[in-house]
TORKOL-4160 file (C-alpha; in steps of 0.2 Angstrom, whole numbers, padded with zeros to 4 digits, m for minus):
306
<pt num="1" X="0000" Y="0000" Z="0000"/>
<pt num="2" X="0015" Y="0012" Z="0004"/>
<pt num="3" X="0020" Y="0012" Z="m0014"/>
<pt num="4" X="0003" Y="0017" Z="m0021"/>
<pt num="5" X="0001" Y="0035" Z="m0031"/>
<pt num="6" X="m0013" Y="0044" Z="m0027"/>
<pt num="7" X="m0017" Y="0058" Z="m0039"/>
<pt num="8" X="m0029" Y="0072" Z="m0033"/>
<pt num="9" X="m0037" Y="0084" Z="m0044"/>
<pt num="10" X="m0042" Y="0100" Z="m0039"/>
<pt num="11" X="m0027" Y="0103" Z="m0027"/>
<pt num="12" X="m0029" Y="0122" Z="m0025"/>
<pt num="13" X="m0047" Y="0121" Z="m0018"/>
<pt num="14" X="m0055" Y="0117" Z="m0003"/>
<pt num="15" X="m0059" Y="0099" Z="m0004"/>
<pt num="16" X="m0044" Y="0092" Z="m0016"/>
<pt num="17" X="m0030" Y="0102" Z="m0003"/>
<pt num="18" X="m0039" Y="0094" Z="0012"/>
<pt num="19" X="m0038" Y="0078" Z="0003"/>
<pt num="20" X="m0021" Y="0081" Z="m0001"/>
<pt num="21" X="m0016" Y="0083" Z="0017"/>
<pt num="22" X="m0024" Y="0072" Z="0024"/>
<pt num="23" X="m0017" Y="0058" Z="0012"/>
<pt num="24" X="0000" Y="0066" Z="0016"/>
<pt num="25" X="m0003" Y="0062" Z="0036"/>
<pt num="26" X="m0008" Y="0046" Z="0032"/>
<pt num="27" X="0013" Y="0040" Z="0025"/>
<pt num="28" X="0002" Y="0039" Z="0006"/>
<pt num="29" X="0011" Y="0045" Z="m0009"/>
<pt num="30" X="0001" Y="0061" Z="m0018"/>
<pt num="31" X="0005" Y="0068" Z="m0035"/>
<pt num="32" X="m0007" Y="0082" Z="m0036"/>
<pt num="33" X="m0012" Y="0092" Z="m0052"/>
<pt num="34" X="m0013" Y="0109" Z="m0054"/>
<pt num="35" X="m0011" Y="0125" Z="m0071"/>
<pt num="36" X="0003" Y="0134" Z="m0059"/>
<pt num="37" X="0010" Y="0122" Z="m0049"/>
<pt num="38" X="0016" Y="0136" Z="m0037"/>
<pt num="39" X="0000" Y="0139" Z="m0029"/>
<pt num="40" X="0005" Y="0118" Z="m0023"/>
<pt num="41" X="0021" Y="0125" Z="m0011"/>
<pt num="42" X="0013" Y="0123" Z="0003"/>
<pt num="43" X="0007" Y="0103" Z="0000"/>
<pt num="44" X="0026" Y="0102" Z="m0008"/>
<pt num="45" X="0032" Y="0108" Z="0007"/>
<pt num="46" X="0024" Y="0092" Z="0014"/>
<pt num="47" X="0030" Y="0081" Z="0002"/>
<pt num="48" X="0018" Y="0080" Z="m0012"/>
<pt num="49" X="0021" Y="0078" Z="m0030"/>
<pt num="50" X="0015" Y="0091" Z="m0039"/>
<pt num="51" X="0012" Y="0094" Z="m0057"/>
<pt num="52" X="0007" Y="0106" Z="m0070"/>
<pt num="53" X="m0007" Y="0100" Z="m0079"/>
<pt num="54" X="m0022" Y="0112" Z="m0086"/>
<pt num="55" X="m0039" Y="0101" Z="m0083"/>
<pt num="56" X="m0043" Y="0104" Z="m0103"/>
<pt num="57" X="m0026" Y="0097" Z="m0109"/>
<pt num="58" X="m0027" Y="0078" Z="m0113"/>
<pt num="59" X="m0009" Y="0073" Z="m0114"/>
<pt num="60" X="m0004" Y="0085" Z="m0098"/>
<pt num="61" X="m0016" Y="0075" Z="m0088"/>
<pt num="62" X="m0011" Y="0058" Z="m0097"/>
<pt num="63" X="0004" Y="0060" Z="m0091"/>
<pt num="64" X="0000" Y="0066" Z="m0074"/>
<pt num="65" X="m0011" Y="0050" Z="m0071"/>
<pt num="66" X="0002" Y="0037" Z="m0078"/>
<pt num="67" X="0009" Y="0027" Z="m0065"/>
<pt num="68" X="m0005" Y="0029" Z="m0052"/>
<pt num="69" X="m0017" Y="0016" Z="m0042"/>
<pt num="70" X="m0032" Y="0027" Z="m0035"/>
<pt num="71" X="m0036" Y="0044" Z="m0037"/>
<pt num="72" X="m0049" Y="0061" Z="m0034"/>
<pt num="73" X="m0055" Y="0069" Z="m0046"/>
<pt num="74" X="m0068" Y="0082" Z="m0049"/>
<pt num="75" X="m0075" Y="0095" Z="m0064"/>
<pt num="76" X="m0067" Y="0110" Z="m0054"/>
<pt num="77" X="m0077" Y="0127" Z="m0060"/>
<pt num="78" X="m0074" Y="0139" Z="m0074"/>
<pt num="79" X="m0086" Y="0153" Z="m0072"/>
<pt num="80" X="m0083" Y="0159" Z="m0089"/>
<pt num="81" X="m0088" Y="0146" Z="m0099"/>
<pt num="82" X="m0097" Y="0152" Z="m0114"/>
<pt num="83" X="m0103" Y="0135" Z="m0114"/>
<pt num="84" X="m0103" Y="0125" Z="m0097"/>
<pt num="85" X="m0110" Y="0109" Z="m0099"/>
<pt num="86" X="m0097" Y="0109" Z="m0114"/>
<pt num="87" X="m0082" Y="0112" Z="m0104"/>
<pt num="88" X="m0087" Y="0100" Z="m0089"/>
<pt num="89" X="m0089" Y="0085" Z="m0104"/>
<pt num="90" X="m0072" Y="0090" Z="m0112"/>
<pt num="91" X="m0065" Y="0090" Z="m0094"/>
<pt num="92" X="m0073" Y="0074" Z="m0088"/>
<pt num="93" X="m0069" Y="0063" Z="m0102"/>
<pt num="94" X="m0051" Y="0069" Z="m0102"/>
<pt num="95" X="m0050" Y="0062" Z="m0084"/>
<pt num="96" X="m0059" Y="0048" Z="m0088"/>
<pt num="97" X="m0048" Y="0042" Z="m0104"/>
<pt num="98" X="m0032" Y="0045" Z="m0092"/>
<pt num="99" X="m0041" Y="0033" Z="m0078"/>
<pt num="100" X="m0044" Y="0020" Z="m0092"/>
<pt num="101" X="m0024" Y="0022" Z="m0098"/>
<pt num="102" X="m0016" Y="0022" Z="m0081"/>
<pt num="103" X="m0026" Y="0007" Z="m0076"/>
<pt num="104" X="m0031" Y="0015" Z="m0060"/>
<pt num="105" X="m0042" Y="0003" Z="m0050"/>
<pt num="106" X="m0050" Y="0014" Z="m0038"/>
<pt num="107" X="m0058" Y="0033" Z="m0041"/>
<pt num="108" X="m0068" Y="0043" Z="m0027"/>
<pt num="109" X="m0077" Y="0056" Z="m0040"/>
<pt num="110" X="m0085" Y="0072" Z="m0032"/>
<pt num="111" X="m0102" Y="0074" Z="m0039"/>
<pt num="112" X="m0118" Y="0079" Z="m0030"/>
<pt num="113" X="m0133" Y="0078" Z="m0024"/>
<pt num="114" X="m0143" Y="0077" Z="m0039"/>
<pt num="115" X="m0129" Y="0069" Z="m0047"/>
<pt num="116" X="m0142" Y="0056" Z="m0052"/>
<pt num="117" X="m0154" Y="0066" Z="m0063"/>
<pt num="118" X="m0152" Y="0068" Z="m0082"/>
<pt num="119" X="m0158" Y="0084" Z="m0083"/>
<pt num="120" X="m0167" Y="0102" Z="m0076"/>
<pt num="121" X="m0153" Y="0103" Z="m0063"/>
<pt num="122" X="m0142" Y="0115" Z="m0071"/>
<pt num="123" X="m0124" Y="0113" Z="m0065"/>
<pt num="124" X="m0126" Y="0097" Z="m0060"/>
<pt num="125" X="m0132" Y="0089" Z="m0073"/>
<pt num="126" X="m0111" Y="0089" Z="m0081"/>
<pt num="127" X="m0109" Y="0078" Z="m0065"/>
<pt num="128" X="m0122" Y="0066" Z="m0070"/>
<pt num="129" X="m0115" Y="0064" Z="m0087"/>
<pt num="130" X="m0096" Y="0062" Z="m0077"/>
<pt num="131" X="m0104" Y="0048" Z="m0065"/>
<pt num="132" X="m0113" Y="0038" Z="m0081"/>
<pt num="133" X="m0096" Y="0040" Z="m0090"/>
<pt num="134" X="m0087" Y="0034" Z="m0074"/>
<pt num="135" X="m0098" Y="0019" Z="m0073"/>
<pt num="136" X="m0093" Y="0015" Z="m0090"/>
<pt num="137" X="m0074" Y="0011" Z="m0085"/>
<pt num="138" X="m0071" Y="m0008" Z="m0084"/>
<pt num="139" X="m0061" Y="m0015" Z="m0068"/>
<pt num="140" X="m0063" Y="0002" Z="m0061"/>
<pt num="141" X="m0071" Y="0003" Z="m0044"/>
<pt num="142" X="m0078" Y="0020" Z="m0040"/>
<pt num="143" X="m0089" Y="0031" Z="m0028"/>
<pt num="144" X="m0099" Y="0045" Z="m0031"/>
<pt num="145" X="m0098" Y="0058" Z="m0018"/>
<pt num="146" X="m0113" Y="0067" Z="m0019"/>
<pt num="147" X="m0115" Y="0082" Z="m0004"/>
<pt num="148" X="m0126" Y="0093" Z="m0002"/>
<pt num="149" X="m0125" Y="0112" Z="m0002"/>
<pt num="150" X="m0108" Y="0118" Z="0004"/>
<pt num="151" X="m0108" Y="0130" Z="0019"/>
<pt num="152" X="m0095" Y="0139" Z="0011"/>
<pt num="153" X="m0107" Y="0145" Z="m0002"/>
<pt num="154" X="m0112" Y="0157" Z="0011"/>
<pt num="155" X="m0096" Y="0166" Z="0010"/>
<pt num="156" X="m0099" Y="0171" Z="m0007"/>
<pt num="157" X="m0115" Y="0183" Z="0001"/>
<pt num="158" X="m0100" Y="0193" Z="0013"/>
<pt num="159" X="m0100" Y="0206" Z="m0001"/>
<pt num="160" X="m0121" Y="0208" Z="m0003"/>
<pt num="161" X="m0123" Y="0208" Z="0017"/>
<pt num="162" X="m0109" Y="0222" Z="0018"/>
<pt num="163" X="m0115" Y="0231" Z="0004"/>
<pt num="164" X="m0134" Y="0228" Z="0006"/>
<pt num="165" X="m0135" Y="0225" Z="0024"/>
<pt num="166" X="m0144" Y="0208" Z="0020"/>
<pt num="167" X="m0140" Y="0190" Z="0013"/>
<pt num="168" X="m0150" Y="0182" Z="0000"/>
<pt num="169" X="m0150" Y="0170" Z="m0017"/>
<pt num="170" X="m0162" Y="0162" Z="m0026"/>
<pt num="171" X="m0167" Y="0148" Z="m0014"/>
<pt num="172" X="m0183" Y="0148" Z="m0003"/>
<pt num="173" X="m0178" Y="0155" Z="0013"/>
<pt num="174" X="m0191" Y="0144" Z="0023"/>
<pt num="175" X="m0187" Y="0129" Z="0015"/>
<pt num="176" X="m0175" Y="0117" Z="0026"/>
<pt num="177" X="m0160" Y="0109" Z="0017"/>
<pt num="178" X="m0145" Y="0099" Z="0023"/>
<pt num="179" X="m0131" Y="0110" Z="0021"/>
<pt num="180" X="m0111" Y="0103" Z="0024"/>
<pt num="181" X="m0095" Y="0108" Z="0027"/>
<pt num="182" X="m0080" Y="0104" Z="0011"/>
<pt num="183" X="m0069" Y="0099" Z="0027"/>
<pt num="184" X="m0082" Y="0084" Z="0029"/>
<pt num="185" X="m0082" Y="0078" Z="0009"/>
<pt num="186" X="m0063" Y="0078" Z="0011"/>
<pt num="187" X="m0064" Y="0067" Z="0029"/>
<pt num="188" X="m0074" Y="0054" Z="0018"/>
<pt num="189" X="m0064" Y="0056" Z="0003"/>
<pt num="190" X="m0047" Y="0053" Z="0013"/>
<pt num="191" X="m0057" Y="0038" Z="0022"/>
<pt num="192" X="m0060" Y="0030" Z="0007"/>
<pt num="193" X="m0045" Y="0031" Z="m0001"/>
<pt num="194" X="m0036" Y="0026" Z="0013"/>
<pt num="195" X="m0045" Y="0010" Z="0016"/>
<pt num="196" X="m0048" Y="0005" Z="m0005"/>
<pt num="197" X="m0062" Y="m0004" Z="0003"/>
<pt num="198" X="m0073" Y="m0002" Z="m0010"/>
<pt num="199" X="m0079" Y="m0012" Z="m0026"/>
<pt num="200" X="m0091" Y="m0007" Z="m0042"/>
<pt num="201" X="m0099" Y="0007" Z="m0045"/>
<pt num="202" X="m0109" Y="0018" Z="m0032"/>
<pt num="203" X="m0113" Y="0034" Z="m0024"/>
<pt num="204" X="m0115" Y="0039" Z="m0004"/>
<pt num="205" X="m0125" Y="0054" Z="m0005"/>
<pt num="206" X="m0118" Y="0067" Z="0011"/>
<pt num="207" X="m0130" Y="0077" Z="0021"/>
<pt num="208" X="m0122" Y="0087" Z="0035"/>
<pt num="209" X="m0128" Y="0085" Z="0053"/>
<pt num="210" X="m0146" Y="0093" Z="0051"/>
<pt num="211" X="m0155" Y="0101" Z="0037"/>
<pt num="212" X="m0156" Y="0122" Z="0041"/>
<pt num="213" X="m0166" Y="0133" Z="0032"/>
<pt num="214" X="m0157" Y="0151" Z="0024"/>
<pt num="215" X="m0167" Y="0159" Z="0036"/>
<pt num="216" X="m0162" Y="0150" Z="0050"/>
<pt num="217" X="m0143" Y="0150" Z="0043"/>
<pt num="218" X="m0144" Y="0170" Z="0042"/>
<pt num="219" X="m0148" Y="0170" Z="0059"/>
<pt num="220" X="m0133" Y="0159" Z="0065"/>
<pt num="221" X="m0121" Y="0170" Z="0054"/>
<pt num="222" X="m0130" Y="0184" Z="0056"/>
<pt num="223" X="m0124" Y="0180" Z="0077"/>
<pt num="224" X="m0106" Y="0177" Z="0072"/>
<pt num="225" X="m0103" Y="0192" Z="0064"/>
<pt num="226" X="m0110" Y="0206" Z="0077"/>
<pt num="227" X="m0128" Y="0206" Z="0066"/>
<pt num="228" X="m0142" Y="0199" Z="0076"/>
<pt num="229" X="m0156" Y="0207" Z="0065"/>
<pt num="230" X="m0148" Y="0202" Z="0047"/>
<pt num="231" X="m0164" Y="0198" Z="0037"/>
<pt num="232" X="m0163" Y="0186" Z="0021"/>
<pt num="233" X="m0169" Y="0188" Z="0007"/>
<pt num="234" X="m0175" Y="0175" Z="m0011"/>
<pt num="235" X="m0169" Y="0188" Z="m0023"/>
<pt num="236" X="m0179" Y="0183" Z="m0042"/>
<pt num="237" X="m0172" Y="0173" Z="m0053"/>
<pt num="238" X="m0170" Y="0186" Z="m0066"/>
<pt num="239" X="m0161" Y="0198" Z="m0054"/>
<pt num="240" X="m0149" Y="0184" Z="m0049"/>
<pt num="241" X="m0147" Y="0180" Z="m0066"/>
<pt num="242" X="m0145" Y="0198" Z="m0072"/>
<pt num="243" X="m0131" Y="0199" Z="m0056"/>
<pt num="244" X="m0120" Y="0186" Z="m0057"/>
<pt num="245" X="m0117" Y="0192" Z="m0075"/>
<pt num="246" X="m0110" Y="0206" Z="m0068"/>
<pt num="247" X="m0099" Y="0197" Z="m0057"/>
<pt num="248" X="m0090" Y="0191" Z="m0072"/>
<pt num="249" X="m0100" Y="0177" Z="m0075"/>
<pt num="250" X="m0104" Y="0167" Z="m0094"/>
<pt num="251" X="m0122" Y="0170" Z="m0098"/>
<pt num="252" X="m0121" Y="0152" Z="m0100"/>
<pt num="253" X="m0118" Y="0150" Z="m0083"/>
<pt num="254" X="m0129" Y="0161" Z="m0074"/>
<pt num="255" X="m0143" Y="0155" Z="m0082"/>
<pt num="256" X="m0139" Y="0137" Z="m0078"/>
<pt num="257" X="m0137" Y="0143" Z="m0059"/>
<pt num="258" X="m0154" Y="0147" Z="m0059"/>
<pt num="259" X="m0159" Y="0132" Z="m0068"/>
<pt num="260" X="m0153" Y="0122" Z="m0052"/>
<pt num="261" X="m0159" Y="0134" Z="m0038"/>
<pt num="262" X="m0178" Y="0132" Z="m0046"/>
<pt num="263" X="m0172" Y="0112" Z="m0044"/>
<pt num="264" X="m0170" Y="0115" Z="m0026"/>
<pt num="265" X="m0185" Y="0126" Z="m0024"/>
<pt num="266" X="m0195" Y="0114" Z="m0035"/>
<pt num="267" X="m0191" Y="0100" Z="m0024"/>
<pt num="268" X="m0183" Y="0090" Z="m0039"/>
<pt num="269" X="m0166" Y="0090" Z="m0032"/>
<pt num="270" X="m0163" Y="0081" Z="m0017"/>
<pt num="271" X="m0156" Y="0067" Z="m0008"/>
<pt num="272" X="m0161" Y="0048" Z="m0012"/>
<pt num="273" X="m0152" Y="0039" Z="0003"/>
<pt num="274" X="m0158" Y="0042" Z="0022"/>
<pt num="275" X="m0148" Y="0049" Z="0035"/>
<pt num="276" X="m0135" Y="0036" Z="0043"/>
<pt num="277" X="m0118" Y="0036" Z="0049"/>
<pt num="278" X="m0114" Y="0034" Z="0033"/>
<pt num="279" X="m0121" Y="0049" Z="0025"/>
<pt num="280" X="m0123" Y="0061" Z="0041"/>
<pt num="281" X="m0106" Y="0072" Z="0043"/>
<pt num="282" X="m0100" Y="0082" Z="0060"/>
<pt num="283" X="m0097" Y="0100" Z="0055"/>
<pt num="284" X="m0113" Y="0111" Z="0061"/>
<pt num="285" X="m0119" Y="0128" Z="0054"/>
<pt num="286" X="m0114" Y="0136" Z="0069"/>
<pt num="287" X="m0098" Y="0129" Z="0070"/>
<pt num="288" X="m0094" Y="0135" Z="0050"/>
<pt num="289" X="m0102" Y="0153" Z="0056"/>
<pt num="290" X="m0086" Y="0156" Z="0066"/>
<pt num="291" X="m0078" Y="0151" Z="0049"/>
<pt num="292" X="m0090" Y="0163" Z="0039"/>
<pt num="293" X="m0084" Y="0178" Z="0056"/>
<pt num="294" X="m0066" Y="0177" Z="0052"/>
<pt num="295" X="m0069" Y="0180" Z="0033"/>
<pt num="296" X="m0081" Y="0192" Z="0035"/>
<pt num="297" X="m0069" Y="0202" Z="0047"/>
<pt num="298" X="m0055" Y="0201" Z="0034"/>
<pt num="299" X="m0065" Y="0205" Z="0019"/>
<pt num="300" X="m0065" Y="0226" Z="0016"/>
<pt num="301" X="m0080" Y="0235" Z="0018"/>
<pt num="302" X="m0085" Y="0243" Z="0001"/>
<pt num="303" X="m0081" Y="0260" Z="m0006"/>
<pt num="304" X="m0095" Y="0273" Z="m0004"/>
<pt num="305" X="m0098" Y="0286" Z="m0014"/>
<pt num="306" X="m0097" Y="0305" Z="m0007"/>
């Protein structure tokens, strides 16, 4: 087992670094993949392998699977996209051809919740397409993560609570739903890699500790930041549509954004699998607020006019 490779895609985000590091405390050997490879120093620090490779270059990411036993990987985003579901096909299959030619026997895949469904799910519906092309690969044994809302999509609403004094997005604020941590996908990813206990092909869908609404959440992070009385708001479609254009976001991609919000709101997606052990994680909303405090206390306020 000690002379296993374990590639992780996505080594510069949230999930893949945790992955990374906790591979590293566990004696394994990790090649990670990354465009600029200097943003790896610290996990090279550590003693990870690191390697330039752009996601949407075949030969690059060939070459960085060759030669490995198990391996993360993940459709990491590209806001941009003029044309999303495009890009995460292109991406996917890419990974999935370098699987198949490394002969790698065992792949923890990040997808989602929803990660089942063919279609009106915006976003996710490129992970569906990754899982069915992942179940596709002979003598390859693979899990589907698929977790629910991150919490740290929450700290993308610092700038809107800063500059509007309230938190919202395009999801009903009544409506509960389980929300979890990206520290808690990367526990079960670095579980399961660890062990290579698994066979076929699967999916564990990951739920977080307890389903919370956005109105309850605002509350909770409304606390942590010194704002008991921050309200949330379920901005219209069109207006977030309209906004995260302006944010530097493909029309492509907004518009597919909302596509998946109106699948949360519409009851369409969520989980299959009931809450266990299994699926259940530890990290609560109140413990991510002071999380949520310490980047909200770091971020500038904004720039007002005189």
């Amino acid at each position: 087992m000690a002379d296993k490779i374990y590639v992780v895609v996505g080594g510069t985000g949230n999930i893949g670094k945790e992955i990374a590091l906790g591979l590293l405390k566990k004696g394994k050997k990790v090649r990670v993949l990354a465009r600029t490879p200097a943003k790896l120093k610290d996990l090279a620090d550590k003693g990870a392998e690191t390697v330039q490779a752009d996601l949407q270059d075949a030969v690059a990411v060939k070459k960085a699977f060759a030669g490995a036993s198990a391996a993360f990987v993940m459709i990491p985003p590209n806001y941009g996209a003029p044309e999303f579901r495009k890009y995460q096909n292109q991406v996917g299959q890419i990974q999935s051809d370098a699987i198949a030619g490394a002969g790698i026997t065992h792949v923890v895949d990040l997808s989602s919740v929803g990660g089942h469904l063919p279609e009106r799910t915006g976003v996710i519906t490129g992970l569906y397409d990754q899982e069915q092309r992942l179940n596709k690969l002979k003598d390859v044994n693979v899990v589907h993560l698929r977790p629910a809302f991150f919490m740290e999509n929450h700290l993308f609403g610092i700038g809107t609570i800063k500059q509007m004094g309230l938190y919202g997005t395009p999801l009903k604020g009544d409506m509960p739903i389980p929300q979890i941590s990206t520290r808690d996908i990367a526990a079960v990813a670095v579980d399961l890699l660890d062990k290579l206990d698994f066979s076929g092909k699967g999916a564990r869908e990951l739920f977080g500790p307890r389903d919370v609404s956005l109105e309850e959440t605002t509350r909770v992070l409304g606390a942590a930041i010194g704002k008991k009385d921050l309200k949330y708001a379920q901005f219209p479609y069109a207006d977030a549509e309209k906004a995260m254009v302006q944010m530097g976001m493909s029309a492509d991609v907004a518009r597919i954004f909302v596509e998946m919000y109106k699948g949360f709101n519409e009851g369409l997606i969520r989980g299959t699998q009931p809450r266990s052990p299994q699926t259940n994680t530890p990290t609560t909303i109140e413990q991510f607020a002071q999380t949520f405090a310490a980047a909200f206390n770091q971020q500038a306020e904004p720039a007002r006019s005189r």
